[in-house]
Backbone and ligand atoms as CSV (ligand in chain L), in Angstrom:
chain,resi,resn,atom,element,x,y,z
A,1,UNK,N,N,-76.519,-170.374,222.677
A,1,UNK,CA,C,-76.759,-168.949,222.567
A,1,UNK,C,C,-77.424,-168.645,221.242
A,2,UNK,N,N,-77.933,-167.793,221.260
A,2,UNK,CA,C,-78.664,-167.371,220.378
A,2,UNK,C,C,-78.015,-165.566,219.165
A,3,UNK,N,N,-77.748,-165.971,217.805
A,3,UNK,CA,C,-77.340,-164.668,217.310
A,3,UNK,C,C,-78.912,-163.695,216.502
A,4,UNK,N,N,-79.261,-162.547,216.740
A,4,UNK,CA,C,-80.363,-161.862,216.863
A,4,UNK,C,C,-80.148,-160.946,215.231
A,5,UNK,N,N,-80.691,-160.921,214.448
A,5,UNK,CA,C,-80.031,-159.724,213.381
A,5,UNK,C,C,-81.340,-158.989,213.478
A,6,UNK,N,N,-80.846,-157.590,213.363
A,6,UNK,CA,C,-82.377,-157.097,213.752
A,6,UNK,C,C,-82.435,-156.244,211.931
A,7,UNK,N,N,-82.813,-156.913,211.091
A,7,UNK,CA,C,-82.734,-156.739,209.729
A,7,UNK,C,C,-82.513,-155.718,209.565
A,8,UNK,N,N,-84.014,-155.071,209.804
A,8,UNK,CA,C,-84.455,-153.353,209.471
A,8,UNK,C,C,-83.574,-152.520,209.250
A,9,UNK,N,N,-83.046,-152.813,210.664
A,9,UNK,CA,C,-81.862,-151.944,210.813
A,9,UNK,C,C,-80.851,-151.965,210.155
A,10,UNK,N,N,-80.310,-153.119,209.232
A,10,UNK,CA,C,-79.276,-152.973,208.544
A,10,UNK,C,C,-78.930,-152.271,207.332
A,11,UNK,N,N,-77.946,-151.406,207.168
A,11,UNK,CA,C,-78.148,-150.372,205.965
A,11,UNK,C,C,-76.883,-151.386,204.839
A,12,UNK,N,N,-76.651,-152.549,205.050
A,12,UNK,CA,C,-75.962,-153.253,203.681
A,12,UNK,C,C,-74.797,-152.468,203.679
A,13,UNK,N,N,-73.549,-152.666,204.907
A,13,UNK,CA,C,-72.146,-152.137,204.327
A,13,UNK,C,C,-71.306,-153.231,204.282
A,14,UNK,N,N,-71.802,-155.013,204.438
A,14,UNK,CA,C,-71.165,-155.866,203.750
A,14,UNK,C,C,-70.403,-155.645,205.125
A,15,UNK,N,N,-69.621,-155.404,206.191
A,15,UNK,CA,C,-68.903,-155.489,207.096
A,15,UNK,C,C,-68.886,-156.982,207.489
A,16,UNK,N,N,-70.045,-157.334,208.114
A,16,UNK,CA,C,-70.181,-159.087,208.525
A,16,UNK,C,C,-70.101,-160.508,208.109
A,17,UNK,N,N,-70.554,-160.003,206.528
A,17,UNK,CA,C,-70.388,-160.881,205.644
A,17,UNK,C,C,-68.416,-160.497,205.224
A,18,UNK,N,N,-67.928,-159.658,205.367
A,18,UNK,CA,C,-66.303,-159.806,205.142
A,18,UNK,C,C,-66.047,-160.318,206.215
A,19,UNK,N,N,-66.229,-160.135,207.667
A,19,UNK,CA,C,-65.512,-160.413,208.740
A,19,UNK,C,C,-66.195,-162.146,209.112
A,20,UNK,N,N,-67.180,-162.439,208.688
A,20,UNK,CA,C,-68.394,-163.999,209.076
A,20,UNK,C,C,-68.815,-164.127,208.067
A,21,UNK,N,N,-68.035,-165.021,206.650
A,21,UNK,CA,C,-68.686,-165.596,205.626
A,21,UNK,C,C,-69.784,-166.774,206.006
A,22,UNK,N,N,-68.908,-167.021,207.045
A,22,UNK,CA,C,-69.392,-168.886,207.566
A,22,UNK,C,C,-71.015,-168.701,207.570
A,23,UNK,N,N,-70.988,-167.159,208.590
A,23,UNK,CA,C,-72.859,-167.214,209.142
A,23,UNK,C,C,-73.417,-166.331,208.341
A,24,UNK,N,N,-72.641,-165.419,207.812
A,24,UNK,CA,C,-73.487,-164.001,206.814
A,24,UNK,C,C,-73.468,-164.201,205.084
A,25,UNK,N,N,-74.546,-163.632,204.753
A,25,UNK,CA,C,-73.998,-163.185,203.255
A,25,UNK,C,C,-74.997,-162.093,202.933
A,26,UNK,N,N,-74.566,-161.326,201.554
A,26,UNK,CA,C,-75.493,-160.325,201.138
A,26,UNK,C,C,-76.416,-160.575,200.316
A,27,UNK,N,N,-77.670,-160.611,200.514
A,27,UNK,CA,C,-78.727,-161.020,199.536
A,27,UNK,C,C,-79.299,-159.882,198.301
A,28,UNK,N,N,-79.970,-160.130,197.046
A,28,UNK,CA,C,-80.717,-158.805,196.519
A,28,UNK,C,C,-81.495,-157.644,197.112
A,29,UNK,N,N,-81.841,-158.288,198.016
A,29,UNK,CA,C,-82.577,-157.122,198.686
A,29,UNK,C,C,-81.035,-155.715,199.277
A,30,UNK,N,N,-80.170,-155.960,199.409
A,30,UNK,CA,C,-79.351,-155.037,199.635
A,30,UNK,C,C,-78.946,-155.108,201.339
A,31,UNK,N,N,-79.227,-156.239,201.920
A,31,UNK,CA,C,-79.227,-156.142,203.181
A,31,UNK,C,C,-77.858,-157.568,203.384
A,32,UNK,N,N,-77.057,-157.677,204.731
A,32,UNK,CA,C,-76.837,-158.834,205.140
A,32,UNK,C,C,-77.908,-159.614,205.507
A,33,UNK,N,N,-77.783,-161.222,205.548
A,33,UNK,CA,C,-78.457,-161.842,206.673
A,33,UNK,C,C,-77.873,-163.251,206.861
A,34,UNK,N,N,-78.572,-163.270,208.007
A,34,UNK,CA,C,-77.881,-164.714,209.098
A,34,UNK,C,C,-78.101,-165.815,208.141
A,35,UNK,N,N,-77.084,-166.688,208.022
A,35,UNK,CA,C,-77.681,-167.678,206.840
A,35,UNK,C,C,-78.241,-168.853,207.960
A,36,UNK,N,N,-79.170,-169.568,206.969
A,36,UNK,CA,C,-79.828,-170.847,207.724
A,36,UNK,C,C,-80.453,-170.154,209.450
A,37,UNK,N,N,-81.166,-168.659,209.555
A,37,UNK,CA,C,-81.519,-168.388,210.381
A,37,UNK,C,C,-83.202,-168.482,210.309
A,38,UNK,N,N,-84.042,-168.415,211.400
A,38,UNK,CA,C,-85.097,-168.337,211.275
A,38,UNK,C,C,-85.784,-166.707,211.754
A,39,UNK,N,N,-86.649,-166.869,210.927
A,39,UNK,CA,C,-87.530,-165.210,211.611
A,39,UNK,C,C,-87.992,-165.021,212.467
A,40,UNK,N,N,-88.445,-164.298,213.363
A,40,UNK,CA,C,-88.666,-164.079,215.200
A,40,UNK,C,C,-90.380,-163.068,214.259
A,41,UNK,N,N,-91.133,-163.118,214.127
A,41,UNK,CA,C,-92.451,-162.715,213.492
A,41,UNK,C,C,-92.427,-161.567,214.311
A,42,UNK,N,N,-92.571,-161.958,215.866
A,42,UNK,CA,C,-93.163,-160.590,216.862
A,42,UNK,C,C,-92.221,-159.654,216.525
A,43,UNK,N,N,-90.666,-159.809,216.195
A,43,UNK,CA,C,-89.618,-158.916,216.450
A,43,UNK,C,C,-89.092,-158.842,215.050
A,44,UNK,N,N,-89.339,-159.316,214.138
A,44,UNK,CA,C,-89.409,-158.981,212.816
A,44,UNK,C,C,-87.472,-159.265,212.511
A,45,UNK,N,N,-86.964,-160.065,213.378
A,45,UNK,CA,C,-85.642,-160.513,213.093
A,45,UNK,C,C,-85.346,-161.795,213.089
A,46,UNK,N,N,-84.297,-161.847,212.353
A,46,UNK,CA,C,-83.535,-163.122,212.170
A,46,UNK,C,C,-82.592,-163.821,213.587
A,47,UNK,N,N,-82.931,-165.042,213.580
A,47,UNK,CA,C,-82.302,-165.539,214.865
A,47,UNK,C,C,-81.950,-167.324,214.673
A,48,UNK,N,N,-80.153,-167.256,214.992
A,48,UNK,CA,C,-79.623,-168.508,214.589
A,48,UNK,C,C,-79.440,-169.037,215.724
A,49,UNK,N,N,-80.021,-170.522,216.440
A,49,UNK,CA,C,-78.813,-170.943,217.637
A,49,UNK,C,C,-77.824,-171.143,216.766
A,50,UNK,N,N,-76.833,-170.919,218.001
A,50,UNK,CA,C,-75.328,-171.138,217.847
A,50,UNK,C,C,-74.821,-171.804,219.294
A,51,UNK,N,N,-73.650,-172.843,219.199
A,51,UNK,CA,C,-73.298,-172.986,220.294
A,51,UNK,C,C,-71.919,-172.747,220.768
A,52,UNK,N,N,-71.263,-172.251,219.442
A,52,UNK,CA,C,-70.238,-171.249,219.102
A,52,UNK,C,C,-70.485,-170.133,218.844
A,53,UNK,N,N,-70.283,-168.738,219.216
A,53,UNK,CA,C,-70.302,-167.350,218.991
A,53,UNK,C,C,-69.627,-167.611,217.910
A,54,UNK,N,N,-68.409,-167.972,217.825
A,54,UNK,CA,C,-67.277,-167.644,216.688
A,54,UNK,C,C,-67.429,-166.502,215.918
A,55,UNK,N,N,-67.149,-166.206,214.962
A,55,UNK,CA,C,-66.697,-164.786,214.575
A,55,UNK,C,C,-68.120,-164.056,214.288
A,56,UNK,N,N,-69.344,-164.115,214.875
A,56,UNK,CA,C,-69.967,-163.757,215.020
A,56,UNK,C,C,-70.009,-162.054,216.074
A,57,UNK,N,N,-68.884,-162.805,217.114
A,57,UNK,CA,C,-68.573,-162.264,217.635
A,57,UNK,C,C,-67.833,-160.408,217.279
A,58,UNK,N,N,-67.127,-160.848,216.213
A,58,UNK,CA,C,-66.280,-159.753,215.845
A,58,UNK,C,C,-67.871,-158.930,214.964
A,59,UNK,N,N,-68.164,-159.591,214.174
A,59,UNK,CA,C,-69.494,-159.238,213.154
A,59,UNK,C,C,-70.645,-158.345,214.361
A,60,UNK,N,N,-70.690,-158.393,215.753
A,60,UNK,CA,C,-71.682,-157.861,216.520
A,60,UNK,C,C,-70.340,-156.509,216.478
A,61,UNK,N,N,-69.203,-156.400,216.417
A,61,UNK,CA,C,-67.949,-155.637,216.963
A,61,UNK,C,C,-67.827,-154.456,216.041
A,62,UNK,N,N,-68.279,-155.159,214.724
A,62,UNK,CA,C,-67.974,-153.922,213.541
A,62,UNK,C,C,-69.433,-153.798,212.812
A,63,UNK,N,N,-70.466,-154.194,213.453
A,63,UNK,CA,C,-71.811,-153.015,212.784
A,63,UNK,C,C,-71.842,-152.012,212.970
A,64,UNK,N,N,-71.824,-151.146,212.550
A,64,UNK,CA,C,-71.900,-149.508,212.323
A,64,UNK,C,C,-73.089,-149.196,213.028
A,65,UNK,N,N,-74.385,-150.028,212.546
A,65,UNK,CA,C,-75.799,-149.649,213.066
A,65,UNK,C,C,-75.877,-150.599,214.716
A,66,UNK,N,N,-75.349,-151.298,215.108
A,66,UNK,CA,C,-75.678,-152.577,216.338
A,66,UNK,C,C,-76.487,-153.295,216.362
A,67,UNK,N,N,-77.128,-153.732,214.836
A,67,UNK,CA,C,-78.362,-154.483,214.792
A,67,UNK,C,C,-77.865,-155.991,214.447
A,68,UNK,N,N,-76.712,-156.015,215.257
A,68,UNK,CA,C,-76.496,-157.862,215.477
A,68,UNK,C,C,-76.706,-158.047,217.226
A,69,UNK,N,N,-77.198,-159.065,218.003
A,69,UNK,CA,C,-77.035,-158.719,219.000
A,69,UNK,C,C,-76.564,-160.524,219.399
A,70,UNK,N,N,-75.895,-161.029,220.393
A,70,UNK,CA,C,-75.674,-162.289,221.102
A,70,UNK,C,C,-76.567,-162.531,222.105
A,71,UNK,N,N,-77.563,-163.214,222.350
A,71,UNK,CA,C,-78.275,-163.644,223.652
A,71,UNK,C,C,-78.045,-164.910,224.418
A,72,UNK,N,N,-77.345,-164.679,225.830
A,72,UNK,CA,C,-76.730,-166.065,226.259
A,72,UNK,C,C,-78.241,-166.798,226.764
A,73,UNK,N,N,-78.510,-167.974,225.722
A,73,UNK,CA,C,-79.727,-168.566,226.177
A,73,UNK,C,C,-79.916,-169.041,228.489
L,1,SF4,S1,S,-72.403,-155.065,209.536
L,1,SF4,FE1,FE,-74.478,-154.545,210.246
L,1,SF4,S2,S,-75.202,-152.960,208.857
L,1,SF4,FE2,FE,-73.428,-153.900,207.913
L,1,SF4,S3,S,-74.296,-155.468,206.542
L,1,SF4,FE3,FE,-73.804,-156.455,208.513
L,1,SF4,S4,S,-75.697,-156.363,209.711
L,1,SF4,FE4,FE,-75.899,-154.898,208.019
């Protein structure tokens, strides 16, 4: 499966990175992001396989904005 961060959208309330250290952290720019993810160019987001959701799961549960998304490959 695939985890989707749709950057833009994130307004930096640190939620994912408390609840998913493993996959998140907060960078200077003021935003979360997927660590060890790659960029999607057309869609201007970050995207990790995973073959565990793991607490990724909860991290799609408590964005405020919904700009984490799960795609079952
Ligand atoms: S929970 Fe959502 S809005 Fe908050 S830092 Fe994470 S991705 Fe950004």
């Amino acid at each position: 499966m695939k985890i989707i961060h749709q950057i833009e959208k994130c307004i930096g309330c640190g939620s994912c990175v408390a609840i998913c250290s493993e996959n998140w952290e907060m960078r200077d720019d003021g935003k979360a992001h997927l660590i060890n993810s790659k960029i999607n160019k057309k869609t201007n987001s970050q995207e990790l396989e995973v073959k565990e959701v793991g607490c990724n799961q909860e991290a799609v549960e408590i964005c405020p904005v919904e700009c984490i998304k799960i795609k079952n490959n």
